[in-house]
N, CA, C and O atoms as a Tripos MOL2 file, in Angstrom:
@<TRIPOS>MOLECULE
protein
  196   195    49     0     0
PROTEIN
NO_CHARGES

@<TRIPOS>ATOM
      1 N           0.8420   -1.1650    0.0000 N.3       1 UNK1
      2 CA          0.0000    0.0000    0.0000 C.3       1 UNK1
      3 C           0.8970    1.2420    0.0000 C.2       1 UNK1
      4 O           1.8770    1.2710    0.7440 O.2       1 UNK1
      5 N           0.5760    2.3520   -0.8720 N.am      2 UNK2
      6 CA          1.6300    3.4100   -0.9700 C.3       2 UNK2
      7 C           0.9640    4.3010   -0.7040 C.2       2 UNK2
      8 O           0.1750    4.8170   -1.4950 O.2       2 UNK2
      9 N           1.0940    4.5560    0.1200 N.am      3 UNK3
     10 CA         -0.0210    6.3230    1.0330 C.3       3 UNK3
     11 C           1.1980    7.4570    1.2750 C.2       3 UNK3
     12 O           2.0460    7.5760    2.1590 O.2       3 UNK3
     13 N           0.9660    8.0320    0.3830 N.am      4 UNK4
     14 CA          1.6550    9.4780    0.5600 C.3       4 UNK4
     15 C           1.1160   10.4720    0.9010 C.2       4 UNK4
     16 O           0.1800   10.7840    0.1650 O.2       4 UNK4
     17 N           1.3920   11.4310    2.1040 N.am      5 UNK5
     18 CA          0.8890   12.5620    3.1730 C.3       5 UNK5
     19 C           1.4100   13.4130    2.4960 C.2       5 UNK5
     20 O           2.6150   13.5110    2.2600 O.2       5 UNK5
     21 N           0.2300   14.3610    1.9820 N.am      6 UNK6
     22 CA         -0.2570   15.6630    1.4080 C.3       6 UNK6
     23 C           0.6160   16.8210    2.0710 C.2       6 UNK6
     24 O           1.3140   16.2810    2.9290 O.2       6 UNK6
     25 N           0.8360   18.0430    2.0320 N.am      7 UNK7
     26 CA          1.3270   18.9310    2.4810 C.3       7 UNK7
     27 C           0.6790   19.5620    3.2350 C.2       7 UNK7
     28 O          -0.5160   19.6310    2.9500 O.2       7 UNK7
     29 N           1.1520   20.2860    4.5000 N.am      8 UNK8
     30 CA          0.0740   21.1170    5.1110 C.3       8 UNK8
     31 C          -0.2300   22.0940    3.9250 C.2       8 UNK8
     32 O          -1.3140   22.5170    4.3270 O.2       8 UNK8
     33 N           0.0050   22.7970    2.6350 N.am      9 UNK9
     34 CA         -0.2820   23.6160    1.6540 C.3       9 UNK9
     35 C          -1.2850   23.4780    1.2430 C.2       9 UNK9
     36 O          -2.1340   24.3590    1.3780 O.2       9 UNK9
     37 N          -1.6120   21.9810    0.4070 N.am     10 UNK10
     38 CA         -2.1950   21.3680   -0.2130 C.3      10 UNK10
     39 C          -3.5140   21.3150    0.4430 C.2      10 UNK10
     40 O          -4.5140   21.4320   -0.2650 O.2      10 UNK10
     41 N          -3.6360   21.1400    1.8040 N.am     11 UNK11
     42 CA         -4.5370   21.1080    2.4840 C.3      11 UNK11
     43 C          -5.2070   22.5430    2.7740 C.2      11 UNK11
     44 O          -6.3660   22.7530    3.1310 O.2      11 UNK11
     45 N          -4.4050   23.2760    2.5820 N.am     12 UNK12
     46 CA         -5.2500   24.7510    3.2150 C.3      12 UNK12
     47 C          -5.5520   25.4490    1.8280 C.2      12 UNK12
     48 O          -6.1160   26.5430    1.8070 O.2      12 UNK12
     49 N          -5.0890   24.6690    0.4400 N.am     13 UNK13
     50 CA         -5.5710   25.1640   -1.1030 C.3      13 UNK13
     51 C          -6.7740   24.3570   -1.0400 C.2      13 UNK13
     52 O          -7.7260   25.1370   -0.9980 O.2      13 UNK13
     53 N          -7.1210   23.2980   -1.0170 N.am     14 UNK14
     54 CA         -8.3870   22.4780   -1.0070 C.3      14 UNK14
     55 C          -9.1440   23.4190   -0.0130 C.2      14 UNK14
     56 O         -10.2780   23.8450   -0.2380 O.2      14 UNK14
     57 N          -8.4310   23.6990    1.0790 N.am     15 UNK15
     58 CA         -9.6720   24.2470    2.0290 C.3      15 UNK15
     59 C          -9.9070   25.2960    1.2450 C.2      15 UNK15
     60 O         -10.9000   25.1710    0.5290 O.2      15 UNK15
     61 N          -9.2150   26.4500    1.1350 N.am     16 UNK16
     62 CA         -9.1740   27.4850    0.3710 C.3      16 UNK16
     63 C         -10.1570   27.5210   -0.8540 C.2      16 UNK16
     64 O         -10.8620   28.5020   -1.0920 O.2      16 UNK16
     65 N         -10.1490   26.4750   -1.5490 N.am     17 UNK17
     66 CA        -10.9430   26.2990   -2.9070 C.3      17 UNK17
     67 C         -12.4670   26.1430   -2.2140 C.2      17 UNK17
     68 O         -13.3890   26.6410   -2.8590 O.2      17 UNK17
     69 N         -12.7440   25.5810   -1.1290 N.am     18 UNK18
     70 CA        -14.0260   24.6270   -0.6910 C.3      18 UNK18
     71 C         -15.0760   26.2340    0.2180 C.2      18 UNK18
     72 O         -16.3000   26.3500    0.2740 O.2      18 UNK18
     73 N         -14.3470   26.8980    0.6020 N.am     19 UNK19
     74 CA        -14.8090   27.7660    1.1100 C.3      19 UNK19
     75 C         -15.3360   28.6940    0.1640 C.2      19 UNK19
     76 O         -16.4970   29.0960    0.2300 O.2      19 UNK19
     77 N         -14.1920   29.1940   -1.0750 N.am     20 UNK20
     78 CA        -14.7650   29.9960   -2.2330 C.3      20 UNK20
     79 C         -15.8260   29.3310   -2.8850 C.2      20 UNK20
     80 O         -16.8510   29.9940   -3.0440 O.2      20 UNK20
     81 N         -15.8110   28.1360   -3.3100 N.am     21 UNK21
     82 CA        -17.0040   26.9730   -3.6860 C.3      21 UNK21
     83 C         -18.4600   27.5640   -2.5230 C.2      21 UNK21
     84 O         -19.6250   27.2570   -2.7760 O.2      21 UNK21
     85 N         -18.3760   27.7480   -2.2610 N.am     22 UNK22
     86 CA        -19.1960   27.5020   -1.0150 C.3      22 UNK22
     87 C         -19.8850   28.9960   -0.7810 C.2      22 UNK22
     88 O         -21.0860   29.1440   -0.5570 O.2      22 UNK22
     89 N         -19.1700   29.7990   -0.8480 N.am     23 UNK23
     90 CA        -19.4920   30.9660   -0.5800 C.3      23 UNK23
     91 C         -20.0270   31.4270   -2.0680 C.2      23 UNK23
     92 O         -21.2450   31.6020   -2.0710 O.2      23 UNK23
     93 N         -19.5680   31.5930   -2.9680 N.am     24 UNK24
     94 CA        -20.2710   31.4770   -4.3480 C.3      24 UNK24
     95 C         -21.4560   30.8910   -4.8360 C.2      24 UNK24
     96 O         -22.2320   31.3060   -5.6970 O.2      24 UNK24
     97 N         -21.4880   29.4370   -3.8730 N.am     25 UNK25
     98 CA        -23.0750   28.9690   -4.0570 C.3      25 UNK25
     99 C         -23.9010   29.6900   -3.1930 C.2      25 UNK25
    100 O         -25.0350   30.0750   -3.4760 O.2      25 UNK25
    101 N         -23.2210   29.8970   -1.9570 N.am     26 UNK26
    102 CA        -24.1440   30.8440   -0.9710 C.3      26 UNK26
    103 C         -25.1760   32.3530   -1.6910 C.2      26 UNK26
    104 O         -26.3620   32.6820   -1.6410 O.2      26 UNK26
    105 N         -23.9350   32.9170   -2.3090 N.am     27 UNK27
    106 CA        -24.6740   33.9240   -3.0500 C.3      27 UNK27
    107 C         -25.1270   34.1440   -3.8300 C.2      27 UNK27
    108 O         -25.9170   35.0850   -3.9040 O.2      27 UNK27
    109 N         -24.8120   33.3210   -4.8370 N.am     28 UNK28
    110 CA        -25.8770   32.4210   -5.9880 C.3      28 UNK28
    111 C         -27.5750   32.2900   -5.5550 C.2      28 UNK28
    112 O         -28.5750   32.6820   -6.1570 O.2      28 UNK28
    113 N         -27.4420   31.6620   -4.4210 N.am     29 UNK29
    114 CA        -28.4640   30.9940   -3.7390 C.3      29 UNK29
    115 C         -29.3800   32.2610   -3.5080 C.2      29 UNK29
    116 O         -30.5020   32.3460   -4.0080 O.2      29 UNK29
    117 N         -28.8320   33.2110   -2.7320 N.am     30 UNK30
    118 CA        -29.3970   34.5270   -2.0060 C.3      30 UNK30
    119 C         -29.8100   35.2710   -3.3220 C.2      30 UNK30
    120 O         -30.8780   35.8830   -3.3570 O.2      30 UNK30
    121 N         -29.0210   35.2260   -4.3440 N.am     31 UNK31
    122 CA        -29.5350   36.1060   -5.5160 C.3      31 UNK31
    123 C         -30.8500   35.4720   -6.5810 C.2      31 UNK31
    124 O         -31.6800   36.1020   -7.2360 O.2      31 UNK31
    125 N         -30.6010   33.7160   -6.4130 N.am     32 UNK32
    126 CA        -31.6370   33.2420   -6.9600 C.3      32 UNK32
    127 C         -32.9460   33.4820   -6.2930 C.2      32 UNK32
    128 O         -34.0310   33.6320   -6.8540 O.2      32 UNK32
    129 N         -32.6930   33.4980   -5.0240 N.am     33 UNK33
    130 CA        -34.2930   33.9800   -4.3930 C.3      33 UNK33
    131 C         -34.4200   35.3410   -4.0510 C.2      33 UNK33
    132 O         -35.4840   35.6800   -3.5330 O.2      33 UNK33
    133 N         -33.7830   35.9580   -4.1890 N.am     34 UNK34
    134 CA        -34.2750   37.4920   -4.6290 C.3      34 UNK34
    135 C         -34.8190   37.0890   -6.0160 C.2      34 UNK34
    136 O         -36.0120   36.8860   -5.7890 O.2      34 UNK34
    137 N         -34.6480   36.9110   -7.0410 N.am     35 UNK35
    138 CA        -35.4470   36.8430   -8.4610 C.3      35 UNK35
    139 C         -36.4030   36.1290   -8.5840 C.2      35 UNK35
    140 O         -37.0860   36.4800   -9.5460 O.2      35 UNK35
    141 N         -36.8370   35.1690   -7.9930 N.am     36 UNK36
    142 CA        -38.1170   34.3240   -7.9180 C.3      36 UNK36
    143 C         -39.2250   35.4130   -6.7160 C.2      36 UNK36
    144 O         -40.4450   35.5570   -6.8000 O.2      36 UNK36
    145 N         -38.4150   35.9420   -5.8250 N.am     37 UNK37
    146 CA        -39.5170   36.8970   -5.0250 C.3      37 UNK37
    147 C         -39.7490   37.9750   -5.6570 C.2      37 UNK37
    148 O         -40.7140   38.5680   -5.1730 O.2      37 UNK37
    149 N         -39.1720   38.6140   -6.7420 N.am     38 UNK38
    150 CA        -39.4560   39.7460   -7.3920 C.3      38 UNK38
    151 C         -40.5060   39.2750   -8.2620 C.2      38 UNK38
    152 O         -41.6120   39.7850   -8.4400 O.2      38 UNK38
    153 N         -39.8440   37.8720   -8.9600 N.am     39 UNK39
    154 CA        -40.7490   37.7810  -10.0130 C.3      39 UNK39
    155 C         -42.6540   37.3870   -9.7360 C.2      39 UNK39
    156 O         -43.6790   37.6410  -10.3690 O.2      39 UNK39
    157 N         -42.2950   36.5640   -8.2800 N.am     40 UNK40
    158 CA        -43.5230   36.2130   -7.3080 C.3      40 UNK40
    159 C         -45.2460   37.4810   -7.2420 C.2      40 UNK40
    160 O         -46.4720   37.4440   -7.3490 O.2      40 UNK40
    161 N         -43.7160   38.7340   -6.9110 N.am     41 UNK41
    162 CA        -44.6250   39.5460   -6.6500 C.3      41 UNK41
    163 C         -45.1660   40.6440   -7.8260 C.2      41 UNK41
    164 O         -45.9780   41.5270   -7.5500 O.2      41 UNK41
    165 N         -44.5810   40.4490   -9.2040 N.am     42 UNK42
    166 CA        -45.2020   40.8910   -9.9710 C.3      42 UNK42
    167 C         -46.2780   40.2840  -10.8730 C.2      42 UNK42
    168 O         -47.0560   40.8620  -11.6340 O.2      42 UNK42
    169 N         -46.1390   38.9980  -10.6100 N.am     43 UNK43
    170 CA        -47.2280   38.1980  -11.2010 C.3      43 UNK43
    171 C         -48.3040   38.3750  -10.1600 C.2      43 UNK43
    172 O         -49.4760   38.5490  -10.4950 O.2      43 UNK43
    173 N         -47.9020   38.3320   -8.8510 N.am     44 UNK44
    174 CA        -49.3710   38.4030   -7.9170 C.3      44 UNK44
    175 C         -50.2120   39.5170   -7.9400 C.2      44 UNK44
    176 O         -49.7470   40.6160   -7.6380 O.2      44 UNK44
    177 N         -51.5650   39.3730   -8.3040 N.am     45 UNK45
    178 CA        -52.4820   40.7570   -8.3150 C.3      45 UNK45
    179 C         -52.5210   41.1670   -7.1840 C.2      45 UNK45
    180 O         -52.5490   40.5860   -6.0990 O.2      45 UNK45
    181 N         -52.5240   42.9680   -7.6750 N.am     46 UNK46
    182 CA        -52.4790   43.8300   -6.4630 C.3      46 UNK46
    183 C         -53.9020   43.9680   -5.9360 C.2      46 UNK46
    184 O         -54.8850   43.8620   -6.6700 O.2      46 UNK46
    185 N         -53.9750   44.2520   -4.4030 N.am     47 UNK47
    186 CA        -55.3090   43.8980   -3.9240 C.3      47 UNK47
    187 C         -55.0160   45.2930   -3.5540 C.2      47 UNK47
    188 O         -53.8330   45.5990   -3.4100 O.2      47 UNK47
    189 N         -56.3350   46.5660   -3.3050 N.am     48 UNK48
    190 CA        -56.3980   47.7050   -3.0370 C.3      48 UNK48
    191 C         -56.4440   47.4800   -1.5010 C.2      48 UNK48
    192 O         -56.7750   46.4120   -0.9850 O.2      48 UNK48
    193 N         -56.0330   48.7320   -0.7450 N.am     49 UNK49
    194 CA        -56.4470   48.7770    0.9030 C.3      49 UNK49
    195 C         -57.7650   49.6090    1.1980 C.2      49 UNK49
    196 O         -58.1780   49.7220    2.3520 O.2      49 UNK49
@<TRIPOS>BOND
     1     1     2 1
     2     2     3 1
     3     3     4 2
     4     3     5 am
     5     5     6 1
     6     6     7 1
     7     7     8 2
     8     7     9 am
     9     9    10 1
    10    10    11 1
    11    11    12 2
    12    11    13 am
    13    13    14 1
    14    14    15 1
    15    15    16 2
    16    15    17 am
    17    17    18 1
    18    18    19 1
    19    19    20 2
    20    19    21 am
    21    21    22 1
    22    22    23 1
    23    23    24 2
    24    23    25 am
    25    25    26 1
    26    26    27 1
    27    27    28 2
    28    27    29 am
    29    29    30 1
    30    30    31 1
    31    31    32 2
    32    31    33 am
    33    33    34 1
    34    34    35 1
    35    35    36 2
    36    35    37 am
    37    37    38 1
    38    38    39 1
    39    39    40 2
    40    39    41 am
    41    41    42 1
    42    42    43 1
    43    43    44 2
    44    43    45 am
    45    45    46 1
    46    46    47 1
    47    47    48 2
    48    47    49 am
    49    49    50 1
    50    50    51 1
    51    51    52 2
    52    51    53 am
    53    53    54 1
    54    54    55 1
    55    55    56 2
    56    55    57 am
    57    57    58 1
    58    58    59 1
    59    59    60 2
    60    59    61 am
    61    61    62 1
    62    62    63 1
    63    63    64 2
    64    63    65 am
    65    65    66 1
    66    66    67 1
    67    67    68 2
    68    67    69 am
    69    69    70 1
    70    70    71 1
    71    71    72 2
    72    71    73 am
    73    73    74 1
    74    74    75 1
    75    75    76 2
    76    75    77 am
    77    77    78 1
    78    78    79 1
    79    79    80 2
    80    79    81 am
    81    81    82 1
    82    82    83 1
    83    83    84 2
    84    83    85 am
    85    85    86 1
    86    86    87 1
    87    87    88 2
    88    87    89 am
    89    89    90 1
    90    90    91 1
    91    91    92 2
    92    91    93 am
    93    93    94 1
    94    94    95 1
    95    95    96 2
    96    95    97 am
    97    97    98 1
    98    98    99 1
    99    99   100 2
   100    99   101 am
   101   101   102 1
   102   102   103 1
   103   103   104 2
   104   103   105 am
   105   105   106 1
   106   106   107 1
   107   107   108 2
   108   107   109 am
   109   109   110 1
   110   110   111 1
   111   111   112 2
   112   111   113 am
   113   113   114 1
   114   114   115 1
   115   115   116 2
   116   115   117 am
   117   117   118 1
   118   118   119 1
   119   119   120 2
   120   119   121 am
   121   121   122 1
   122   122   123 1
   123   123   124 2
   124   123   125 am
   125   125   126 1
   126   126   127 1
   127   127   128 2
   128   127   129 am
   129   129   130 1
   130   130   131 1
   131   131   132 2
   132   131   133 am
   133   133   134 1
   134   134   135 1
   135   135   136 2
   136   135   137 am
   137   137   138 1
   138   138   139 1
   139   139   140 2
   140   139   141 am
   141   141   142 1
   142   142   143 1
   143   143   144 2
   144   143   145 am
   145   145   146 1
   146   146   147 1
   147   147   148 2
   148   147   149 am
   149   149   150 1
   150   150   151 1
   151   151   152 2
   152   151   153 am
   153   153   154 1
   154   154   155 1
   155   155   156 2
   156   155   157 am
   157   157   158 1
   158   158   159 1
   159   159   160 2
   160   159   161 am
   161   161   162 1
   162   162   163 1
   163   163   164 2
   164   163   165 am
   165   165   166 1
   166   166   167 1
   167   167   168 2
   168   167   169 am
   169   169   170 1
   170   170   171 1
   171   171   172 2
   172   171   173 am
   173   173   174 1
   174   174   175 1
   175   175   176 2
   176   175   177 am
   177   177   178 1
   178   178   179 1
   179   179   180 2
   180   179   181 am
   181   181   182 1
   182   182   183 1
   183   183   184 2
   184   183   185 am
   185   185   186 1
   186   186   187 1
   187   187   188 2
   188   187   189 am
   189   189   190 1
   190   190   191 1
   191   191   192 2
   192   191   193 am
   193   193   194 1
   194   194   195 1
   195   195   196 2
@<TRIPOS>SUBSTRUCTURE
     1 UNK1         2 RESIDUE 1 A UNK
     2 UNK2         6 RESIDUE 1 A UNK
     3 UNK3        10 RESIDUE 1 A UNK
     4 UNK4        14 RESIDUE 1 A UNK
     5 UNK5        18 RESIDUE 1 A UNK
     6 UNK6        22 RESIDUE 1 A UNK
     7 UNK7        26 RESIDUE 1 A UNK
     8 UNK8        30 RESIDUE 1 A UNK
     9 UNK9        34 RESIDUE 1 A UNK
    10 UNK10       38 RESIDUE 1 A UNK
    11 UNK11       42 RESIDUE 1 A UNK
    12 UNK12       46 RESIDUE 1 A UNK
    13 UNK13       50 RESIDUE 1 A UNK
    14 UNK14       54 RESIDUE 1 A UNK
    15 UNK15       58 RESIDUE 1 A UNK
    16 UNK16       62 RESIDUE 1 A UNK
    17 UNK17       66 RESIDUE 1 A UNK
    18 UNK18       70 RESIDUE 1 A UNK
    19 UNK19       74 RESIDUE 1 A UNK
    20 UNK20       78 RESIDUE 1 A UNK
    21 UNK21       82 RESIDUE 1 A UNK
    22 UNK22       86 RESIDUE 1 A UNK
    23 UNK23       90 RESIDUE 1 A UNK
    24 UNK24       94 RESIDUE 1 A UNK
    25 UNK25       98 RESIDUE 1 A UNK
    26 UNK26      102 RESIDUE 1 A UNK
    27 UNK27      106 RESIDUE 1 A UNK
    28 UNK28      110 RESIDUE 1 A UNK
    29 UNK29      114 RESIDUE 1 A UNK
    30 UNK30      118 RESIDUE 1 A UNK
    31 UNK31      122 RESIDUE 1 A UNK
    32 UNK32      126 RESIDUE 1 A UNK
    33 UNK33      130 RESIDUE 1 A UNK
    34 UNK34      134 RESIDUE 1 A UNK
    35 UNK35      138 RESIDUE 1 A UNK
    36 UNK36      142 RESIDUE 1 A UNK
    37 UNK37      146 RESIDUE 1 A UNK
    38 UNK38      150 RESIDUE 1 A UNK
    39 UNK39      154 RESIDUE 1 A UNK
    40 UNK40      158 RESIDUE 1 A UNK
    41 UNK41      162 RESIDUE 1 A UNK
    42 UNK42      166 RESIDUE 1 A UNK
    43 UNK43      170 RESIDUE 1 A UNK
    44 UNK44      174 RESIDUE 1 A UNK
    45 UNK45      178 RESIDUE 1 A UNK
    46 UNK46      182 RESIDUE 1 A UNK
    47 UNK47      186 RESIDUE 1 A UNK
    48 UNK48      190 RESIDUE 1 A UNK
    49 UNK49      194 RESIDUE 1 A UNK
């Protein structure tokens, strides 16, 4: 079995990558539902007060 141990580098670029991954879907996410609530509320008829 040949198991070769990664660098502490290597490890904090993966982390590094996983966090930007992550945070990019985060705001993806936040911007996709801002546009479905905009779009929500222009299709919904306006009711008078």
């Amino acid at each position: 079995m040949n198991h070769q141990s990664s660098s502490p580098l290597a490890h904090l670029a993966a982390f590094a990558m996983t966090f930007v991954a992550g945070m990019a879907a985060s705001a993806a996410l936040g911007a996709y539902t801002r546009y479905v609530r905009r779009q929500a509320a222009r299709a919904a008829p306006h009711r008078p007060d």
